[in-house]
N, C-alpha and C positions, 0 to 999 in steps of 0.2 A: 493567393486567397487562403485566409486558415481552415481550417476542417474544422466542422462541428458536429460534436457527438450527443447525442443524448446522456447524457451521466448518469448511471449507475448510482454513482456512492452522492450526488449531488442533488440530484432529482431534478435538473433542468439544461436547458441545451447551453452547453460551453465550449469552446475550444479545446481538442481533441489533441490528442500525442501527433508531436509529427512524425513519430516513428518505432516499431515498436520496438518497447522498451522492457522486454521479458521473452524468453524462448516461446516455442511450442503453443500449443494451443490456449492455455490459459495466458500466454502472451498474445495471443493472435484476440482472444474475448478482451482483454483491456485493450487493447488498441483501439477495438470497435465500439465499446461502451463506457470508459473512461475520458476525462478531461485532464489536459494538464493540470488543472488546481486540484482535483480529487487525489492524482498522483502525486506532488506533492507533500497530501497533508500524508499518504501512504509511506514517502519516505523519510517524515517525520518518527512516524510509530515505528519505522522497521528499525530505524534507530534507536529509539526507546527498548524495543524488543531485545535487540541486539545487547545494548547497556545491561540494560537490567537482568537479565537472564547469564549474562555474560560468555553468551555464545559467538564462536567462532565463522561467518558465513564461508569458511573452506570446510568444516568439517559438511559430510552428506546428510548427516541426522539434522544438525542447524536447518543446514540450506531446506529439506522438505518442512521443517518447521515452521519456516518463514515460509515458504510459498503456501502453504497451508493456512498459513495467517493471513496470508493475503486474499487469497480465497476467499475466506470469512469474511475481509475488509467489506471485499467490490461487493459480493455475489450470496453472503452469505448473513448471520446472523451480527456480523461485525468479531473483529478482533477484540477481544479482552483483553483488559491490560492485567498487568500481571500483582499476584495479591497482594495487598499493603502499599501498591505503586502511590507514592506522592507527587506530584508534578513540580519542579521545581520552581522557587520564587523568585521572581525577577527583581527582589528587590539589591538595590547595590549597597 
């Protein structure tokens, strides 16, 4: 049977991580308040993050940067993307 969580970043009951999927306590908070489709669209941005900033997730500065970001995502006033970000066109 899947787990359902109330969602945080979604605002409505969805299917929950089946496991968590970040350390420590603010992994232990997305586990309990996240959906798999909120996470997700998380490791869309963390990828954007990541690109465009051109940060390394080994270095330790990155790595709190992005957990901080994420923070923001779930729990917080939301991540901001970063200034001048354009989204890419999917035209072919």
């Amino acid at each position: 049977m899947t787990r359902m969580v109330k969602c945080v970043k979604l605002g409505k009951e969805a299917p929950g991580l089946d496991y968590p999927t970040y350390p420590g306590e603010l992994g232990k908070k997305i586990y309990e308040n996240v959906s798999k489709e909120a996470w997700q669209l998380w490791l869309n941005h963390q990828t954007m993050l990541i690109n465009e900033y051109r940060i390394s997730p080994l270095d330790p500065k990155a790595r709190k940067f992005i957990e901080t970001e994420m923070d923001k995502f779930f729990f917080g006033d939301g991540s901001q993307l970063p200034e001048g970000y354009q989204p890419p066109s999917n035209k072919k």
